[in-house]
C-alpha positions in Angstrom: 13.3 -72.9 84.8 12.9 -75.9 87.2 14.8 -78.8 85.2 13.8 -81.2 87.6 10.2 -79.9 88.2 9.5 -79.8 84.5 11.2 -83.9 84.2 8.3 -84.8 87.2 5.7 -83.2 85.9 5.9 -85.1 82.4 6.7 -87.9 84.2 3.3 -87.8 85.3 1.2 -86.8 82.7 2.8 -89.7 80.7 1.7 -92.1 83.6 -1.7 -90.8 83.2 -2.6 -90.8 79.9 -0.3 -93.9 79.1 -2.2 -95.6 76.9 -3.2 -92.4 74.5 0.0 -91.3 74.6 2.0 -94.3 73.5 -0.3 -95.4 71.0 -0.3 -91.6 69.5 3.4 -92.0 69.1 3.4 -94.6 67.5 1.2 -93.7 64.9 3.2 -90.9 64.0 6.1 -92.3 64.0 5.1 -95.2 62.0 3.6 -92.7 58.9 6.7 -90.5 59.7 9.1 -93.4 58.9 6.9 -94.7 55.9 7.0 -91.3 54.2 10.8 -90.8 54.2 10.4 -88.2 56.9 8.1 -85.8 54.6 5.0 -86.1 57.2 7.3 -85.4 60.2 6.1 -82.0 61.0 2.3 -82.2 60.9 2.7 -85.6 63.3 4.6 -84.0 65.3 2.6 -80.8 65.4 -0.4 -83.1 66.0 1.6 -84.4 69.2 2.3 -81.2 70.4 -1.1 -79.8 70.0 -2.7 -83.2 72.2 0.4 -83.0 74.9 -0.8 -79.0 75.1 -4.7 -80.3 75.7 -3.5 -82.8 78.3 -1.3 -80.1 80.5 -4.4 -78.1 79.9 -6.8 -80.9 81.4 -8.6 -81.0 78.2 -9.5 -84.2 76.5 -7.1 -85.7 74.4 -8.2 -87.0 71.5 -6.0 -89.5 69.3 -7.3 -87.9 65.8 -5.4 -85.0 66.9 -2.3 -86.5 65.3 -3.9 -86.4 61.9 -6.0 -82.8 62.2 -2.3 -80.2 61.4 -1.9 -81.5 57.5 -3.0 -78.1 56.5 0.4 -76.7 57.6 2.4 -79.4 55.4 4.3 -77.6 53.1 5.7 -74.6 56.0 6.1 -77.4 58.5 8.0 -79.3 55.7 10.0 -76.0 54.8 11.6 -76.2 58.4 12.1 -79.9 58.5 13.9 -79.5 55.3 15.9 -76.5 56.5 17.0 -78.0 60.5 17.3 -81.6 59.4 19.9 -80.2 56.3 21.7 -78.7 59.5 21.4 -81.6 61.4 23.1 -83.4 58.3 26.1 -80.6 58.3 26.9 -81.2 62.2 26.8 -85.4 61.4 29.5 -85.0 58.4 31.2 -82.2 61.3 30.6 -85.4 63.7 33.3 -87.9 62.1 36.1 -85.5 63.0 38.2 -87.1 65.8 36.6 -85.0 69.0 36.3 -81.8 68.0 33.5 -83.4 66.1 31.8 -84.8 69.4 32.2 -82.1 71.3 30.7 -80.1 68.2 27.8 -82.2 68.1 27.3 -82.4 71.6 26.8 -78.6 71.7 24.7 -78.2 68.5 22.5 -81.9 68.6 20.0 -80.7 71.6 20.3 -77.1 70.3 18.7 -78.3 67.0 16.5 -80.6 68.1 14.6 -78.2 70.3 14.6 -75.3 67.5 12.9 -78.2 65.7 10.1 -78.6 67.9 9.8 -75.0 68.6 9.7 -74.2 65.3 6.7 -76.6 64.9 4.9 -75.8 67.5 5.2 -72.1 66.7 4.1 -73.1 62.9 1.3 -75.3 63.9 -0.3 -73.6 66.8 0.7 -70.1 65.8 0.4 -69.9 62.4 4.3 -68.0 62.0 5.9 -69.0 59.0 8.9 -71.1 58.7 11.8 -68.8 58.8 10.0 -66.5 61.2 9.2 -69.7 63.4 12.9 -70.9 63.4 13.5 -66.8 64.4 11.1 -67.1 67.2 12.9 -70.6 68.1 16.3 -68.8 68.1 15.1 -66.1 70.0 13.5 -68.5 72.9 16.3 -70.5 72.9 19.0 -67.4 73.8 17.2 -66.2 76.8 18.2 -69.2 78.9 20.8 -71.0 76.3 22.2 -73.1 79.2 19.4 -74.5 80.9 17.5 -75.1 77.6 20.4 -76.3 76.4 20.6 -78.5 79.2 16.6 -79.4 78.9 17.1 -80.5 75.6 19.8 -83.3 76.0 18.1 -84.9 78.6 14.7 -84.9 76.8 16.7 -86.6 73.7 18.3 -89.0 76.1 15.0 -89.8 77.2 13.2 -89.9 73.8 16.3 -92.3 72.4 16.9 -94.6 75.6 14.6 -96.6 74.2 16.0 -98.0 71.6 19.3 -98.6 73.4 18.2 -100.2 76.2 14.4 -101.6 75.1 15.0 -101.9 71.4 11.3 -102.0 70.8 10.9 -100.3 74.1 11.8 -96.8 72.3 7.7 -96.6 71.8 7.9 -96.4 75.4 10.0 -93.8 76.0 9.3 -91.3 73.3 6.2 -90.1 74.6 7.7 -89.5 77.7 10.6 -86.8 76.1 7.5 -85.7 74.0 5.7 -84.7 76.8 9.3 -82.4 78.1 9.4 -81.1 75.2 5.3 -79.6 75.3 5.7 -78.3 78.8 8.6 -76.7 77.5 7.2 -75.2 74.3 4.0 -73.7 76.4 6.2 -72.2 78.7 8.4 -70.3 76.0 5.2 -69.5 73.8 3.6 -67.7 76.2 6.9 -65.3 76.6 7.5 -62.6 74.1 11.2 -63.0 74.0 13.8 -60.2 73.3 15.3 -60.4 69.9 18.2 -62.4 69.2 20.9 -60.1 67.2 24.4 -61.3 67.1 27.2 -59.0 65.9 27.5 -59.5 61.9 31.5 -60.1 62.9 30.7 -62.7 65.2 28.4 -64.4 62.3 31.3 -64.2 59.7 33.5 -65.6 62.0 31.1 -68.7 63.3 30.5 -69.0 59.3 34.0 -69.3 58.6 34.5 -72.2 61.4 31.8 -73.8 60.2 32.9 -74.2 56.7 36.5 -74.9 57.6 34.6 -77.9 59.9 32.6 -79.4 57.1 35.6 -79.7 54.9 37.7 -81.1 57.3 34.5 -83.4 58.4 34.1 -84.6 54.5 38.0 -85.5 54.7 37.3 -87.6 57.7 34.5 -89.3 56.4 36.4 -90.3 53.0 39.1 -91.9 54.9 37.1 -93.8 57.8 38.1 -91.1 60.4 36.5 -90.6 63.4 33.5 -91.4 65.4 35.7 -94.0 67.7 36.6 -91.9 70.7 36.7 -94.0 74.1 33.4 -94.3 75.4 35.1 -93.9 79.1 36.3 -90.6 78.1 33.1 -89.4 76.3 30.9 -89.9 79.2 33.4 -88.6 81.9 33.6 -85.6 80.1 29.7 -85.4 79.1 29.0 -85.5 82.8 31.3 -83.3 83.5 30.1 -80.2 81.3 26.5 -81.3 82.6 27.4 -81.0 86.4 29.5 -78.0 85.5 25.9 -75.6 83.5 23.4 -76.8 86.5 25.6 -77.1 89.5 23.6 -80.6 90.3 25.9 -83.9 90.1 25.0 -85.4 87.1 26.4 -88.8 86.4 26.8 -91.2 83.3 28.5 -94.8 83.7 31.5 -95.4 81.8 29.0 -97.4 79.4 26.8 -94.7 78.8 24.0 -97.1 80.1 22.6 -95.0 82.9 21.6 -91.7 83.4 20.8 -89.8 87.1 20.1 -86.1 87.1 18.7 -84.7 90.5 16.3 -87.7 91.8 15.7 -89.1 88.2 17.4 -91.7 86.9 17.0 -93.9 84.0 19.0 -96.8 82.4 19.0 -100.5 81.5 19.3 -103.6 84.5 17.4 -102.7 87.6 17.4 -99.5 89.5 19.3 -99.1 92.5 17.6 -100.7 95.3 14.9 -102.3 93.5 13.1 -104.3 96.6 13.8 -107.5 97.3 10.4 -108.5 98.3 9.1 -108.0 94.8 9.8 -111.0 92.8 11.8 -110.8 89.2 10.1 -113.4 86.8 13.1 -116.1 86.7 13.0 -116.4 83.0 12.5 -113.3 81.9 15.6 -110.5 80.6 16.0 -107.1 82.9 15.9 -104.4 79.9 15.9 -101.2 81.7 14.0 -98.8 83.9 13.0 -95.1 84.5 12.6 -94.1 88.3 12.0 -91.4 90.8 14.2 -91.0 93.8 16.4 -94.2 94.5 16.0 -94.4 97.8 12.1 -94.7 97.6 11.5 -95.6 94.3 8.1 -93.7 94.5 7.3 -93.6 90.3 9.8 -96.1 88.9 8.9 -98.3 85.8 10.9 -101.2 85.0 10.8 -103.2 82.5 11.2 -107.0 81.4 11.4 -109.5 78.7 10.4 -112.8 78.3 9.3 -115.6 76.0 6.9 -118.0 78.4 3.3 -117.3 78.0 1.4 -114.7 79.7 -0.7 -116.8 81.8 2.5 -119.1 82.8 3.5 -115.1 84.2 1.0 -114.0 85.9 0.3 -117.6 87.2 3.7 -116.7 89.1 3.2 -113.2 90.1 0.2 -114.1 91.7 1.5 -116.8 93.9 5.4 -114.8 94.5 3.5 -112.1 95.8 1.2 -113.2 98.2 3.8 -115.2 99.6 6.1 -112.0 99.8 3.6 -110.8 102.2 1.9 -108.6 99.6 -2.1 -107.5 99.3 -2.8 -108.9 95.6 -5.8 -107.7 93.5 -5.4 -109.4 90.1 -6.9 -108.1 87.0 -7.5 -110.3 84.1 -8.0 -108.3 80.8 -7.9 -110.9 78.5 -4.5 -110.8 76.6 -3.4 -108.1 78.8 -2.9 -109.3 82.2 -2.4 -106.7 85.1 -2.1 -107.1 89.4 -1.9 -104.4 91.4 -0.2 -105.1 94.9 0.6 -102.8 98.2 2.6 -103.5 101.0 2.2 -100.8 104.2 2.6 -97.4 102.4 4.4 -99.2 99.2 2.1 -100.0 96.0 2.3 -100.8 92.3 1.0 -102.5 89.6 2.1 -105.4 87.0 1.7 -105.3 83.7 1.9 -108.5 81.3 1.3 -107.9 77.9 1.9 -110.4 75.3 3.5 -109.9 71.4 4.4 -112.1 68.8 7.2 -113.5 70.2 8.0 -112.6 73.7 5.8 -110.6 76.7 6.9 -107.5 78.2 7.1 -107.5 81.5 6.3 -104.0 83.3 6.6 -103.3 86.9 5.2 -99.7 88.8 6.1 -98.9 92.1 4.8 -96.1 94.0 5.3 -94.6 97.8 2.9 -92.7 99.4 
């Protein structure tokens, strides 16, 4: 498995199909939220079936989202079933850092059983226990790189809402979209089965248990979950570099994240040029790049409150005096203007909300 391949290649099947993607997310996760979490697994079936038809080079259609509800009640068997895990490791989670380093292990491990397990109920037809089997099963022939796969993908998916706030509809699809070229690849593979020793079981059981309690002790006395933050990301990146021999690295604030030439985080990426213009009342919120040195791919993204047209009004005249080759687009409340420079390129994206635009600026190398 080619971590950095597989991060790419979503990368770029997010750019393409932007639009559909984002808008597909948000759907789901808007009837997701509204129904307590009960419609979770056909939306997310539905995104995995339309991220599978977009690798494919089919079209993707948004009322794929909506056309898996005849799998409800065994896609809401495993949601029950991994989210009542997920609840075991949280209660595990307020014990001082064994707790962290708990959850740190089992959070990417149960969030990719989760999608497996849909995707193998959805598009496969398995039931629930036998999906969550066949999820197992996948997940032991590479534990460590998947393991690895995983974290970043829930990085990704969550960035959003630490560094955008709203943003997080950005950056979901993207992780989405790791997690379906993942899935195909594993669904297509018949993997060995999965048998741990029943002494090794009774053992992990017995940890477990002794965990929770302790966990529940923790929790009733406001223990926990107040390790440094300068520690916790030393030591994440650590364990990181340490599975993939790459040099992974975290800042001390937990605010940016680099794996091989991928980086993502809030502010500006490294090198951002200094012939592109930032709007001077607008707020830096974050961005997702390619390589730093070229940043061929990179999105970033601003805030502001001035109007749209006061926006592009300014883009238009900073960069053509920059020295840049304008072509401006006009799409009504949407504003966009492409620009390239030699062999650089990218396009600006205005779009206006209720209270503020966002700000978004593409940047490509040939």
């Amino acid at each position: 498995m080619n971590l950095s391949k597989n991060m790419q290649q979503s990368f770029s099947l997010y750019q393409k199909n932007f639009a559909l993607l984002v808008l597909a997310s948000l759907i789901a996760g808007i009837i997701t939220l509204v129904s307590l979490g009960i419609l979770a697994g056909p939306m997310l079936g539905g995104i995995l079936v339309l991220g599978i038809k977009l690798i494919r080079g089919e079209k993707g259609e948004l009322s794929e989202i909506f056309a898996h509800f005849d799998q409800f009640l065994p896609t809401l068997m495993a949601t029950f079933l991994l989210w009542g895990a997920g609840i075991v490791f949280f209660i595990i989670g307020s014990i001082p850092l064994i707790g962290w380093i708990t959850n740190l292990v089992a959070s990417p491990v149960l969030f990719m059983l989760y999608f497996l397990a849909i995707g193998f109920i959805v598009e496969q037809k398995l039931q629930p226990i036998q999906a969550i089997k066949r999820g197992i099963d996948c997940l032991a022939t590479e534990w460590a790189q998947l393991w690895l796969y995983s974290l970043v993908m829930m990085f990704i998916s969550g960035i959003g809402s630490i560094i955008f706030g709203v943003g997080v509809i950005l950056t979901i699809p993207l992780g989405m979209m790791g997690m379906v070229l993942i899935y195909q690849e594993l669904s297509e593979k018949e993997p060995p089965r999965f048998k741990p020793e029943k002494q090794m079981l009774q053992k992990a059981g017995i940890a477990l248990t002794a965990l929770l309690v302790i966990g529940v002790v923790c929790l009733m006395f406001g223990f926990g979950r107040n390790s440094s933050s300068a520690r916790s990301t030393g030591l994440t990146s650590k364990i990181l570099s340490g599975i993939t021999g790459q040099n992974i690295e975290i800042d001390q604030k937990g605010s940016r994240f680099k794996i091989g030439n991928l980086s993502f985080g809030s502010g500006l990426p490294e090198n951002f040029p200094k012939d592109i213009p930032i709007y001077p009342h607008a707020e830096v919120d974050g961005f997702i790049s390619g390589k730093d040195d070229e940043l061929s791919g990179s999105t970033t993204t601003l805030t502001s409150k001035d109007s749209a047209v006061k926006i592009y009004d300014y883009y238009l005249k900073s960069l053509e005096d920059k020295g840049w080759s304008i072509t401006p687009q006009d799409l009504g409340e949407i504003k966009m203007i492409s620009f390239q420079k030699g062999k650089r390129s990218g396009v600006i994206t205005i779009n206006p909300g209720e209270s503020q635009c966002d700000i978004l600026i593409g940047i490509t190398t040939e």
